[in-house]
Residue frames as a rotation matrix with the C-alpha (Angstrom) as fourth column:
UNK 1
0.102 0.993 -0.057 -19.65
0.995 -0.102 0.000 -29.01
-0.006 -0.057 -0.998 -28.88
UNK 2
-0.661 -0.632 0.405 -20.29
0.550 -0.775 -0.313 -25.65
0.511 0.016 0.859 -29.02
UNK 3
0.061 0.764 -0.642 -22.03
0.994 -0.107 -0.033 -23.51
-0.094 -0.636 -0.766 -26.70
UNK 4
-0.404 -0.352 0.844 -23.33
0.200 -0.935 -0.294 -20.16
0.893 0.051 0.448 -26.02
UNK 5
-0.614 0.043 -0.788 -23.68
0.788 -0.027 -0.616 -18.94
-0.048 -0.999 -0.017 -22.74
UNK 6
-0.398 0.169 0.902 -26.56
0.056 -0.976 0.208 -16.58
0.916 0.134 0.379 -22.05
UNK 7
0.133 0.479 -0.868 -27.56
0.965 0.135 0.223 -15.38
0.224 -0.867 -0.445 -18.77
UNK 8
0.817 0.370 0.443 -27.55
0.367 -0.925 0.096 -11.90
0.445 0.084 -0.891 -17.07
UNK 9
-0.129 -0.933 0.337 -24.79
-0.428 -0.254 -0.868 -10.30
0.895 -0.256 -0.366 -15.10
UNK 10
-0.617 -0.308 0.724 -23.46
-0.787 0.269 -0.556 -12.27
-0.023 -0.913 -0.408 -12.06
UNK 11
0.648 0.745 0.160 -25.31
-0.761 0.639 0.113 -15.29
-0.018 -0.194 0.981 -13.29
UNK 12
0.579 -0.545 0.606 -21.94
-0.198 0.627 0.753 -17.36
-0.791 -0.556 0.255 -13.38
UNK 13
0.941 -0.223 0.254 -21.35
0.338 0.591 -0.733 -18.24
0.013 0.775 0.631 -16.65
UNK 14
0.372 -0.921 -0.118 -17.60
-0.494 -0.088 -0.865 -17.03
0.786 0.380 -0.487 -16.84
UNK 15
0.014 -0.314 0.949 -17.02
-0.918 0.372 0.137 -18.99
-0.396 -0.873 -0.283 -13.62
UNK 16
0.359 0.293 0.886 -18.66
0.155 0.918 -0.366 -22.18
-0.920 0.269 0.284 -15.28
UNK 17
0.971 -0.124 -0.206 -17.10
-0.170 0.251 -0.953 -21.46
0.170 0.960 0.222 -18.78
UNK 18
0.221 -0.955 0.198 -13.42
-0.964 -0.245 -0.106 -21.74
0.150 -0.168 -0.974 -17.25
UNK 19
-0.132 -0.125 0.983 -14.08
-0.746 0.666 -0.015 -24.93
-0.653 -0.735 -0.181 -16.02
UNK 20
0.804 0.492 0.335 -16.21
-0.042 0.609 -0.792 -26.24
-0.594 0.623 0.510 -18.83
UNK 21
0.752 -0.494 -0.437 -13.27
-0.563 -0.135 -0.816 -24.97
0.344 0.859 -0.380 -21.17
UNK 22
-0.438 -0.772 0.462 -10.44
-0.844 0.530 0.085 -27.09
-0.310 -0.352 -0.883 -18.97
UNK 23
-0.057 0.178 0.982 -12.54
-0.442 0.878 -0.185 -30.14
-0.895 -0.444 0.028 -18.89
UNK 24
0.848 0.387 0.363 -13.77
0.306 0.203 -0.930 -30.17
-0.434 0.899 0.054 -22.42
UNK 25
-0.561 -0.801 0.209 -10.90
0.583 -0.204 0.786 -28.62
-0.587 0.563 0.582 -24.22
UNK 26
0.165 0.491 0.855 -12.50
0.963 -0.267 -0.033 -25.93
0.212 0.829 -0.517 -25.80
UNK 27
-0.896 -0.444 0.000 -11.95
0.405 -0.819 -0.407 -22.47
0.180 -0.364 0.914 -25.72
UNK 28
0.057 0.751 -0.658 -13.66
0.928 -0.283 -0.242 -20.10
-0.367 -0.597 -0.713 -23.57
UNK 29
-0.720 -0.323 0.614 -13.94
0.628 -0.681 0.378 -16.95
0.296 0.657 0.693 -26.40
UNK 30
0.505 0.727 -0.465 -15.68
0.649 -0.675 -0.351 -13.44
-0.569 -0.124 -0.813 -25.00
UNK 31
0.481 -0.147 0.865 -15.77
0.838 -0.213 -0.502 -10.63
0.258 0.966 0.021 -27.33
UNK 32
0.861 -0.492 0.131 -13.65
-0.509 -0.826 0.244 -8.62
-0.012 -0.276 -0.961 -25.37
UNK 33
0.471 -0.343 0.813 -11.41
-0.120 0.888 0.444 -11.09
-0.874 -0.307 0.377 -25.62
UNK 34
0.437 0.114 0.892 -11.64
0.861 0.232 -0.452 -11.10
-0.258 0.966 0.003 -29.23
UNK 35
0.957 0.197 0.212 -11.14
0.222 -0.970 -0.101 -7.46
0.186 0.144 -0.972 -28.97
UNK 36
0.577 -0.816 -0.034 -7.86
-0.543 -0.414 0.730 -7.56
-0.610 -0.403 -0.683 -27.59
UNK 37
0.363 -0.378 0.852 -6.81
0.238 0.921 0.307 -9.96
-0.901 0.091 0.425 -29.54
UNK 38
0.567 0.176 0.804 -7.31
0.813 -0.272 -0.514 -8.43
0.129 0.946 -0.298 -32.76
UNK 39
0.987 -0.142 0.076 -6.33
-0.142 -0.990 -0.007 -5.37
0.076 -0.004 -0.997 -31.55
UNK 40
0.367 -0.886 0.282 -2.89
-0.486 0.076 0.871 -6.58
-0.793 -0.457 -0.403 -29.93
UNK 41
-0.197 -0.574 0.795 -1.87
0.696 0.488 0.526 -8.77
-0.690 0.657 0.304 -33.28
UNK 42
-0.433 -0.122 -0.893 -2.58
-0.504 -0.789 0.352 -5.39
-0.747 0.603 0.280 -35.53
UNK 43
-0.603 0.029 0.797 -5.26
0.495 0.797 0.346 -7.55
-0.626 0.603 -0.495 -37.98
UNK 44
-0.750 -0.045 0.660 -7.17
0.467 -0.742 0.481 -5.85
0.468 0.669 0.577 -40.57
UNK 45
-0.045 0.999 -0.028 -10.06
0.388 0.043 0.920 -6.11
0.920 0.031 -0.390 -38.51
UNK 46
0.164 -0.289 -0.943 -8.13
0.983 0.126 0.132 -5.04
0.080 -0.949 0.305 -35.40
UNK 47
-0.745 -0.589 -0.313 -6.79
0.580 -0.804 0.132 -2.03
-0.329 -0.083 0.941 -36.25
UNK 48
-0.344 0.927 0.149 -10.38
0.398 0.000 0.917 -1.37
0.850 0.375 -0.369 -37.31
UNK 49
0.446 0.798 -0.405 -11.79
0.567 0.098 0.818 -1.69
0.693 -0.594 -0.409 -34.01
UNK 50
-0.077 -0.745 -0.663 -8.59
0.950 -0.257 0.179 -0.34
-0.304 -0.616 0.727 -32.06
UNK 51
-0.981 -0.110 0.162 -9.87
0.155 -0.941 0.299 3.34
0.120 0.319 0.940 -34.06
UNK 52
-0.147 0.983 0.114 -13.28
0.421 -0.042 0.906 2.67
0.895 0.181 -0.407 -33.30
UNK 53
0.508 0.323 -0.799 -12.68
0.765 0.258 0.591 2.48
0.397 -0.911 -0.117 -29.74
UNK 54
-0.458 -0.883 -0.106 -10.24
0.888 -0.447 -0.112 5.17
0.051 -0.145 0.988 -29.88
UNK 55
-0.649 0.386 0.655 -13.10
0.080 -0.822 0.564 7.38
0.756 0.418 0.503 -31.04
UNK 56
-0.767 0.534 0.355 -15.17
-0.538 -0.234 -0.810 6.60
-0.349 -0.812 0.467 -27.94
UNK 57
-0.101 0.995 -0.001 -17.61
-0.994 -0.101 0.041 4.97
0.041 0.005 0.999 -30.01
UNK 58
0.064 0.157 0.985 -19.41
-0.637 0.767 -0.082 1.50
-0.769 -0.622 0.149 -30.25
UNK 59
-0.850 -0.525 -0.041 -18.03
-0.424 0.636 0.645 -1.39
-0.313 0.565 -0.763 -32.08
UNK 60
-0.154 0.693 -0.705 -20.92
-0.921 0.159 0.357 -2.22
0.359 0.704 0.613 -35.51
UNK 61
0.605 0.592 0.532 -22.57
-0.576 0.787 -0.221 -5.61
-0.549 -0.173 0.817 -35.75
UNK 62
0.964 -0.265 0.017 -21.17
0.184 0.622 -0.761 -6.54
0.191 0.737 0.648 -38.52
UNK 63
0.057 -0.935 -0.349 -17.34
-0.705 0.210 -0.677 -6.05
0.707 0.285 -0.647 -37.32
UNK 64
0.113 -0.215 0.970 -18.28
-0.987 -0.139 0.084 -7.45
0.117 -0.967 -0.228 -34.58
UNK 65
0.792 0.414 0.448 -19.86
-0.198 0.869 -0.453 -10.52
-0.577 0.270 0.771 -36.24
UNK 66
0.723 -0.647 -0.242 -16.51
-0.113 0.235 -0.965 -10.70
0.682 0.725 0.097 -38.72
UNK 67
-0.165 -0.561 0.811 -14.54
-0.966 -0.072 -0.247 -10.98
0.197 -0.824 -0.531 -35.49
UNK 68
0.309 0.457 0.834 -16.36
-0.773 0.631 -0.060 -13.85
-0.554 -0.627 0.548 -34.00
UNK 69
0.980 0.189 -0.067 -16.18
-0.181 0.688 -0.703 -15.70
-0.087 0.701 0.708 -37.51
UNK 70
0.493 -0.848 -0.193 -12.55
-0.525 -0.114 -0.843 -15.07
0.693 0.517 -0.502 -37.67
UNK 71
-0.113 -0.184 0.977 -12.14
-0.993 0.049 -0.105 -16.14
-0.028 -0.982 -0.188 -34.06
UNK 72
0.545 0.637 0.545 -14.22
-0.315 0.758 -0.571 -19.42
-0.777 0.140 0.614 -34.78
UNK 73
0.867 -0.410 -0.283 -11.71
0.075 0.669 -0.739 -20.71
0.493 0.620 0.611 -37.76
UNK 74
0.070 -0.889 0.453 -8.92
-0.973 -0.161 -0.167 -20.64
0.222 -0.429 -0.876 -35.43
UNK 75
0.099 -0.173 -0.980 -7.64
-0.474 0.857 -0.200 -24.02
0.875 0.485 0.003 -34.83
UNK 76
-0.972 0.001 -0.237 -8.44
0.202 0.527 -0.826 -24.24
0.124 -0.850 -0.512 -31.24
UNK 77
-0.166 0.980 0.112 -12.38
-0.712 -0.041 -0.701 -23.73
-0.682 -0.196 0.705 -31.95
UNK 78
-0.539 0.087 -0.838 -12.67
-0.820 0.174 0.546 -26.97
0.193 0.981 -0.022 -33.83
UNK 79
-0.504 0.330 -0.798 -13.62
0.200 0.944 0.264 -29.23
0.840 -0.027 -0.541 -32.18
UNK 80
0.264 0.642 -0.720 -15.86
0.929 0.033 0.370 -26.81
0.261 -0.766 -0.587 -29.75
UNK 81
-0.934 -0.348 0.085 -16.02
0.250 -0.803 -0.541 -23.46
0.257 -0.484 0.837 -27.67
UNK 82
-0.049 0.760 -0.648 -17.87
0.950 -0.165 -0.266 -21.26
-0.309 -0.629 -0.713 -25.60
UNK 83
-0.226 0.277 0.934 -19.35
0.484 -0.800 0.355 -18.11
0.845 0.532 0.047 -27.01
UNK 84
-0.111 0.186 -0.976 -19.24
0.952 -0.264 -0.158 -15.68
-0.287 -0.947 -0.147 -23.64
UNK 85
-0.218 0.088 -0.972 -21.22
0.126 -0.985 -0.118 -12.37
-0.968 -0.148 0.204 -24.16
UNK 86
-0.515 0.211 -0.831 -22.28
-0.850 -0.004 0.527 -13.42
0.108 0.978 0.181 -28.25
UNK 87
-0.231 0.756 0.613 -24.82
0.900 -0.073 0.430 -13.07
0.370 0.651 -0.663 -29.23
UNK 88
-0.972 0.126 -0.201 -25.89
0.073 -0.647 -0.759 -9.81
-0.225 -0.752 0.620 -27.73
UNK 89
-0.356 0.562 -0.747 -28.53
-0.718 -0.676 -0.167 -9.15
-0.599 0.477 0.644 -30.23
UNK 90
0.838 0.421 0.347 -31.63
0.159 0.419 -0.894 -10.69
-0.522 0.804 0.284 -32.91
UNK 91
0.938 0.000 -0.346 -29.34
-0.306 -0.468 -0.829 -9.52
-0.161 0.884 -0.439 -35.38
UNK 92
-0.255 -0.953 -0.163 -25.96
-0.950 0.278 -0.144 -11.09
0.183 0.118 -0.976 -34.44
UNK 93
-0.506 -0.415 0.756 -27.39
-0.318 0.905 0.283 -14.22
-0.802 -0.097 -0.590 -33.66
UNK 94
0.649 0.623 0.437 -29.47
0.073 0.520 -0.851 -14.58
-0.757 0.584 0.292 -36.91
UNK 95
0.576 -0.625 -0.527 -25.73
-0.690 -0.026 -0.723 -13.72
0.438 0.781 -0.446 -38.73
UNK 96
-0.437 -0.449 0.779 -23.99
-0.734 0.679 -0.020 -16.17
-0.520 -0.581 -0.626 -35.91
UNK 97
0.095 0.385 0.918 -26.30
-0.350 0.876 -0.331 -18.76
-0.932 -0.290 0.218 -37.76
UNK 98
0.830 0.241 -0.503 -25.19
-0.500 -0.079 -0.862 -18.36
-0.247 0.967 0.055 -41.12
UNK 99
-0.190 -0.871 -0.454 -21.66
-0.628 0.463 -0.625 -19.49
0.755 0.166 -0.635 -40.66
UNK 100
-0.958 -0.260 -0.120 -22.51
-0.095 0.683 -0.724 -21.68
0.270 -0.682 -0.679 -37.20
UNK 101
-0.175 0.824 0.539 -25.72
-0.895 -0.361 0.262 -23.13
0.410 -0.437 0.800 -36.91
UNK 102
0.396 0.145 -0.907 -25.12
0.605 0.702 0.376 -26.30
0.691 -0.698 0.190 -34.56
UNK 103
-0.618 -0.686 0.383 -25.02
-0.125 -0.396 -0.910 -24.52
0.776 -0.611 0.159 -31.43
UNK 104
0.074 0.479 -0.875 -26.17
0.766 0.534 0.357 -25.16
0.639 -0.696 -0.328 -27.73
UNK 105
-0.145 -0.110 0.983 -27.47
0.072 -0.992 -0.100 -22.74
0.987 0.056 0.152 -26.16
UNK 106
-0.429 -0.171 -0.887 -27.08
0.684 0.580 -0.442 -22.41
0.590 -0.797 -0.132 -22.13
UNK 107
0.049 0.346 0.937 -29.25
0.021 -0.938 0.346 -20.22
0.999 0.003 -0.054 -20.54
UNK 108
-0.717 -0.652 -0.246 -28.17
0.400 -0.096 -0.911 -19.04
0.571 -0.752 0.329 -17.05
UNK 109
-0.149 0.800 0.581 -31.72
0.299 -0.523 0.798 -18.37
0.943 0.293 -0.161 -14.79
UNK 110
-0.648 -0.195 -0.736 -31.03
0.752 -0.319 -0.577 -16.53
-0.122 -0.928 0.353 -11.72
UNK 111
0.235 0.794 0.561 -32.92
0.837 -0.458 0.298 -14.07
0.493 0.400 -0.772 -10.08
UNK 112
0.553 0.026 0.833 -33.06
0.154 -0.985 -0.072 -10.31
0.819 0.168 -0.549 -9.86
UNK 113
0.794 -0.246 0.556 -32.19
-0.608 -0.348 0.714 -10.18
0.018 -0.905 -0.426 -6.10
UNK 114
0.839 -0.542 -0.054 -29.87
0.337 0.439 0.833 -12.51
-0.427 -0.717 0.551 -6.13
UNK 115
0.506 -0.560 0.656 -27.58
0.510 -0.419 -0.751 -10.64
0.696 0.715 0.073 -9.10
UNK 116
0.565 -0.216 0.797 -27.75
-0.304 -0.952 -0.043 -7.68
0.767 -0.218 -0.603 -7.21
UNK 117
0.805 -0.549 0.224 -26.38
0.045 0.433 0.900 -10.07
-0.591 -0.715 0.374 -3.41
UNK 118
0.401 -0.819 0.410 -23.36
0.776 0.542 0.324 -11.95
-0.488 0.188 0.853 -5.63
UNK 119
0.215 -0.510 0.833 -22.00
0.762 -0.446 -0.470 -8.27
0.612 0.735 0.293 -7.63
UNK 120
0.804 0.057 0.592 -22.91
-0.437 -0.619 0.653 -6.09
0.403 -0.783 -0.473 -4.50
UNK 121
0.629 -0.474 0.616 -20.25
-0.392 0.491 0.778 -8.58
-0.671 -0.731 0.124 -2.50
UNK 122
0.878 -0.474 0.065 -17.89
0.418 0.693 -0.588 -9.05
0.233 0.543 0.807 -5.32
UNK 123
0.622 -0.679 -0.390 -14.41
-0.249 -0.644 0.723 -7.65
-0.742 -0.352 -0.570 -4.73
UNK 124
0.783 -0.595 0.181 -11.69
0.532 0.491 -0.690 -7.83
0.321 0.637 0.701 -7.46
UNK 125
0.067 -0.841 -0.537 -7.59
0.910 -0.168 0.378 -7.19
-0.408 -0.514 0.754 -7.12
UNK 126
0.739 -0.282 -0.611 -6.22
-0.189 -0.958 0.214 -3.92
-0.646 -0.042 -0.762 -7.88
UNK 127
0.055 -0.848 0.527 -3.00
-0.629 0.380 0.678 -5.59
-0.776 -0.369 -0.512 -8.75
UNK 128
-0.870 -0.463 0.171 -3.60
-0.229 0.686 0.690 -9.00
-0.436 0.561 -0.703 -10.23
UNK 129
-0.425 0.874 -0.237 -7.47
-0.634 -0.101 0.766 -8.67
0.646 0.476 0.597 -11.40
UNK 130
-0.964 -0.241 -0.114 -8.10
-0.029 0.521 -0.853 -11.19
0.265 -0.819 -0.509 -8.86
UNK 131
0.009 0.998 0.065 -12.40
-0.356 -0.058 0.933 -12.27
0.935 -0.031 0.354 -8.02
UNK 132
-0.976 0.026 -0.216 -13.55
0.187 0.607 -0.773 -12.68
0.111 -0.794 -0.597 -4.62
UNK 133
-0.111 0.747 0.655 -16.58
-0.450 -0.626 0.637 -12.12
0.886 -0.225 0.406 -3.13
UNK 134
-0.728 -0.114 0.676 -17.16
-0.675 -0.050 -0.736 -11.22
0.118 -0.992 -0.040 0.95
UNK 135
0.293 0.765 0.573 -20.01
-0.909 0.408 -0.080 -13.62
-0.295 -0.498 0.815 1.32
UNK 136
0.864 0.477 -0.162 -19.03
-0.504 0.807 -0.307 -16.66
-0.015 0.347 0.938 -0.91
UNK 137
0.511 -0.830 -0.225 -15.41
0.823 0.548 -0.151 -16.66
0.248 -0.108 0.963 -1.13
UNK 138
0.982 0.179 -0.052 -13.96
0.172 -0.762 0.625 -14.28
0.072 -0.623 -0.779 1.23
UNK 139
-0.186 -0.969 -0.165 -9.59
-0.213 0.204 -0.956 -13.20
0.959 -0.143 -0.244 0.73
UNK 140
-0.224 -0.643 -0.732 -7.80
0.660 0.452 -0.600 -14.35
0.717 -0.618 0.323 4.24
UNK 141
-0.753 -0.152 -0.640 -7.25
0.359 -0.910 -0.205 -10.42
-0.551 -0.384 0.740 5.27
UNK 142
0.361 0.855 -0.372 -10.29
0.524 -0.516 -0.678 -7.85
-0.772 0.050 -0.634 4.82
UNK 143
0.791 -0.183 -0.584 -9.64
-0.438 -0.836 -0.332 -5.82
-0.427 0.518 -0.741 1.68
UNK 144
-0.202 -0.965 -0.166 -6.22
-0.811 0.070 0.580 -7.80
-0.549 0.252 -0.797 0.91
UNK 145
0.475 0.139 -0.869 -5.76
-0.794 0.494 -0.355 -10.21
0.380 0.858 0.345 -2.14
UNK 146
0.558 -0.641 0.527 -4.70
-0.235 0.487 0.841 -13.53
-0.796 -0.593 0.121 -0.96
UNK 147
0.902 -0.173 0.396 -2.82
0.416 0.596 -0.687 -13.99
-0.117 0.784 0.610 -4.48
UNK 148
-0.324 -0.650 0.688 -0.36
0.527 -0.728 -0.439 -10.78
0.786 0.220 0.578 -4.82
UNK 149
-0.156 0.086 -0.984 -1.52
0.965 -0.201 -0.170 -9.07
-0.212 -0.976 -0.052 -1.30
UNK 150
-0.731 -0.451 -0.511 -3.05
0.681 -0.529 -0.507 -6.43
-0.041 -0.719 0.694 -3.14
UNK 151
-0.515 0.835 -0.196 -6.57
-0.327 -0.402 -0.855 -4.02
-0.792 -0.376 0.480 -2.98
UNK 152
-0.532 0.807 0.256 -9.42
0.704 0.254 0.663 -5.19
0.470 0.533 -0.704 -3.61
UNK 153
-0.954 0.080 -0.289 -11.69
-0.150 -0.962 0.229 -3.07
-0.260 0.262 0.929 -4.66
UNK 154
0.232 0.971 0.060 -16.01
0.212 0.010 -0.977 -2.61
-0.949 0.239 -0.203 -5.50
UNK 155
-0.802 -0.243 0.545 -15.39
0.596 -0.271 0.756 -2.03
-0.036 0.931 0.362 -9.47
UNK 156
-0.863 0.431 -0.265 -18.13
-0.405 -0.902 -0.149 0.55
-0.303 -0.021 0.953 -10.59
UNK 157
-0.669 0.560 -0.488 -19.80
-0.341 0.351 0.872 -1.84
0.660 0.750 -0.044 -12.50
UNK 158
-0.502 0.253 -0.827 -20.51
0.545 0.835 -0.075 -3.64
0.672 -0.488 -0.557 -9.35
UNK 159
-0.717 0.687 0.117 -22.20
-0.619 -0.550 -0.561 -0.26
-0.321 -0.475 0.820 -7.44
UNK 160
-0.499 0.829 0.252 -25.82
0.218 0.402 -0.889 -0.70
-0.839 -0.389 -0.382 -6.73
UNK 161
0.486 0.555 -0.675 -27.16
-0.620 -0.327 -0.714 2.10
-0.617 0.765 0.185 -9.86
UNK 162
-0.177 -0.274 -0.945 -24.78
-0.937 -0.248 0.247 0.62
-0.302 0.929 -0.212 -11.87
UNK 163
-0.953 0.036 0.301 -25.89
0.083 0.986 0.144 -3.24
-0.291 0.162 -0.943 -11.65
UNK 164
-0.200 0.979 0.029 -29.61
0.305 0.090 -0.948 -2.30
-0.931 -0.181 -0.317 -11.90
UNK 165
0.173 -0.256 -0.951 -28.35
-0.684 -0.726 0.071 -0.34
-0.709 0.638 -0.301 -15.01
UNK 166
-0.722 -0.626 -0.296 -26.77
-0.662 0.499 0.559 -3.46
-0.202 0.599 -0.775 -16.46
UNK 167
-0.648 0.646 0.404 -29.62
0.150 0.629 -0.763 -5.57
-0.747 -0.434 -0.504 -15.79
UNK 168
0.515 0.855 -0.057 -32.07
0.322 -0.255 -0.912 -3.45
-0.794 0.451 -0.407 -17.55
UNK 169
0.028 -0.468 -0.883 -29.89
-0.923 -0.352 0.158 -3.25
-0.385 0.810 -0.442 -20.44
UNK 170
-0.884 -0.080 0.460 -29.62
-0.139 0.986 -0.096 -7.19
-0.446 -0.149 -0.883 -20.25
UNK 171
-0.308 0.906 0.291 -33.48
0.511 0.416 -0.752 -7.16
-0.802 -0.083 -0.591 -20.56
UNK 172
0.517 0.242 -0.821 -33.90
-0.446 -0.743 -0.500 -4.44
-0.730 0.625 -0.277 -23.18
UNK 173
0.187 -0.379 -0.906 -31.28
-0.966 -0.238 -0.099 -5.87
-0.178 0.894 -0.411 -25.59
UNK 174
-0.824 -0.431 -0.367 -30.23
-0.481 0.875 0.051 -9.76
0.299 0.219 -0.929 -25.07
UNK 175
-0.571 0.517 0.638 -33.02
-0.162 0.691 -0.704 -11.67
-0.805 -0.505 -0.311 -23.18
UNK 176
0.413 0.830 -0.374 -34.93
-0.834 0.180 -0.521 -11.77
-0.365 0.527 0.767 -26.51
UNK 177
-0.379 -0.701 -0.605 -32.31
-0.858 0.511 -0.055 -13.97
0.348 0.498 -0.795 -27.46
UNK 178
-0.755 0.019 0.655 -33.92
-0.587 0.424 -0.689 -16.48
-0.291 -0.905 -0.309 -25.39
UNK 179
0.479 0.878 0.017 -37.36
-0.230 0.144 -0.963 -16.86
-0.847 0.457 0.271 -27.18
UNK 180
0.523 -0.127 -0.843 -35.41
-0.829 0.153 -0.538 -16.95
0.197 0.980 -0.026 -30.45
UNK 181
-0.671 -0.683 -0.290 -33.18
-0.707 0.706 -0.027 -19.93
0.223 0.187 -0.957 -29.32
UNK 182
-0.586 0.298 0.753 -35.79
-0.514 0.582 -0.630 -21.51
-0.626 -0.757 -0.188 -27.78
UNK 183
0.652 0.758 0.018 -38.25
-0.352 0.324 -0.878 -21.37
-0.671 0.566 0.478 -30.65
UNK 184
-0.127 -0.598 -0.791 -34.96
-0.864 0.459 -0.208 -22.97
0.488 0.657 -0.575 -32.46
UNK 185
0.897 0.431 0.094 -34.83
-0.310 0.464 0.830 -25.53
0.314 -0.774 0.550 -29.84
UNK 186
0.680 -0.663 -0.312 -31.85
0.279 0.628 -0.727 -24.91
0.678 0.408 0.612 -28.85
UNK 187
-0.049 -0.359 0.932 -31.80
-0.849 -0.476 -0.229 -23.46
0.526 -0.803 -0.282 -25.67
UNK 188
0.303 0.480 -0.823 -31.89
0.568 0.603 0.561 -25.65
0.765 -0.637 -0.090 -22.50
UNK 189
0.595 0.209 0.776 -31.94
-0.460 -0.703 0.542 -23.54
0.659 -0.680 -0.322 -18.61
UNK 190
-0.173 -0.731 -0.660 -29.60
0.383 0.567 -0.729 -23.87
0.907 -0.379 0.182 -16.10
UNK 191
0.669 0.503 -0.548 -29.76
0.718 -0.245 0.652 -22.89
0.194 -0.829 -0.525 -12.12
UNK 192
-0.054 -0.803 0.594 -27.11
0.085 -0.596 -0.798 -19.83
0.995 0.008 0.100 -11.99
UNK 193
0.413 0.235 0.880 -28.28
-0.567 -0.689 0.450 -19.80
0.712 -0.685 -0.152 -8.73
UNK 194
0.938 -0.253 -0.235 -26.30
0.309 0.919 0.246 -23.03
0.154 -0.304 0.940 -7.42
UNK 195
0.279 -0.925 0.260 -22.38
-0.353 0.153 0.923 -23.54
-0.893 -0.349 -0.284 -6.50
UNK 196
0.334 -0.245 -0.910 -20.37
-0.937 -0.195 -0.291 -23.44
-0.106 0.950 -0.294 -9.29
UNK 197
-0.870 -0.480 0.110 -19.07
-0.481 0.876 0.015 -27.02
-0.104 -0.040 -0.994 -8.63
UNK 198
-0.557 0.724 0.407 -22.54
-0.072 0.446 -0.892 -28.04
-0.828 -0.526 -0.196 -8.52
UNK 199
0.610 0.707 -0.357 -23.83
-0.105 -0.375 -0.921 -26.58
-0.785 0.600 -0.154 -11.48
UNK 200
-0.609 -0.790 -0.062 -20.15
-0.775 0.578 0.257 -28.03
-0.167 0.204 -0.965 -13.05
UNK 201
-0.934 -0.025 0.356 -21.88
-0.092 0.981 -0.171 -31.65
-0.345 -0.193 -0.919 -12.27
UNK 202
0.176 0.964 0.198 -25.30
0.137 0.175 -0.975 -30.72
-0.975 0.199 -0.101 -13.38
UNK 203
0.207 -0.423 -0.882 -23.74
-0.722 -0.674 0.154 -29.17
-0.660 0.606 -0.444 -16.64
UNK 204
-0.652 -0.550 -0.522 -22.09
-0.752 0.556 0.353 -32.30
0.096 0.623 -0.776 -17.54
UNK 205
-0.647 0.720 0.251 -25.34
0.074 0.387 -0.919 -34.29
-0.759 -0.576 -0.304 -17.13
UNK 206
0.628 0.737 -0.252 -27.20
-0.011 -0.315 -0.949 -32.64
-0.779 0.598 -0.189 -19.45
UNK 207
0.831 -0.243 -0.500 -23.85
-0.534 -0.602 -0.594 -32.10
-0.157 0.761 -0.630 -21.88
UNK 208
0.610 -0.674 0.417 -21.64
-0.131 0.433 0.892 -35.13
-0.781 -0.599 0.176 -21.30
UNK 209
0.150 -0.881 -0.448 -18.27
-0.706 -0.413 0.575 -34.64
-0.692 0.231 -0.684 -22.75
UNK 210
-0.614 -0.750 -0.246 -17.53
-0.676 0.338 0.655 -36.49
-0.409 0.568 -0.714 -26.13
């Protein structure tokens, strides 16, 4: 199957695409991801983007969308994957449908206040990149990684301006995506606001494997 995950920040979906991608066998493909990739094997399209970014500026639609496709004929996205963070845009997912149009779209529906709770209280490692967070899944030792024992840290992203920031970028540039899958029918809503094991079991309910 293939899916795309859409949902705002800190609505789960890279928590629930790790899992989904173990259980199902499918890869779990975000376009940063993609980005390193390309970049780190020196492809034509890599060394592209590896001078875009070099310049400070922002990676086109269209390489972005020749990425994805290139990503997608790889011989672990046959038989499925998760699209994390693609679509962003009307305009990549009405070129996403030219080369892939059986897709399932998950839509992640959590609200405002609670973003801001689960990114405010997130903590990642210094160290090993490590995710915690002080309310749901707290390290052992205050401040210490229980993986590699070392700082965790508030990333910037995760400040207060800068989540409200992300949000209203979220709403300005991807939530139309919503209406347009839907009026495909091909969205269906999930609770982001659940336990990721939970929302695991509700997941595979609605999407049962094979």
């Amino acid at each position: 199957m293939n899916f795309i995950f859409l949902g705002p920040p800190g609505a789960g979906k890279g928590s629930l695409a790790v899992k989904v991608a173990a259980d199902y066998k499918i890869p779990h493909i975000s376009t940063g991801d993609i980005f390193r990739a390309a970049i780190k094997n020196k492809t034509p399209l890599g060394i592209k983007v590896k001078a875009i970014i070099d310049s400070g500026s922002l990676v086109s639609d269209d390489i972005t969308v020749a990425l994805v496709k290139e990503r997608l004929e790889q011989d672990d996205a046959k038989n499925g994957f998760i699209l994390d963070g693609f679509p962003r845009t009307i305009p990549q997912a009405e070129e996403l449908e030219k080369f892939c149009p059986s897709v399932t779209v998950v839509n992640f529906q959590i609200s405002d206040e609670q973003v801001i709770k689960r990114l405010g209280t997130r903590r990642v490692c210094r160290k090993c990149g490590a995710n915690f967070n002080v309310l749901s899944m707290p390290p052992k030792v205050e401040g210490v990684c229980d993986k590699c024992g070392g700082e965790l840290y508030i990333r910037d992203d995760d400040k207060h301006d800068a989540i409200l920031h992300r949000m209203d970028v979220y709403r300005e540039q991807t939530e139309p995506l919503i209406g347009f899958y839907r009026g495909k029918g091909k969205l269906t809503d999930v609770d982001g606001s659940i336990d990721t094991s939970d929302l695991l079991a509700d997941f595979k309910k609605k999407f049962p494997a094979g």
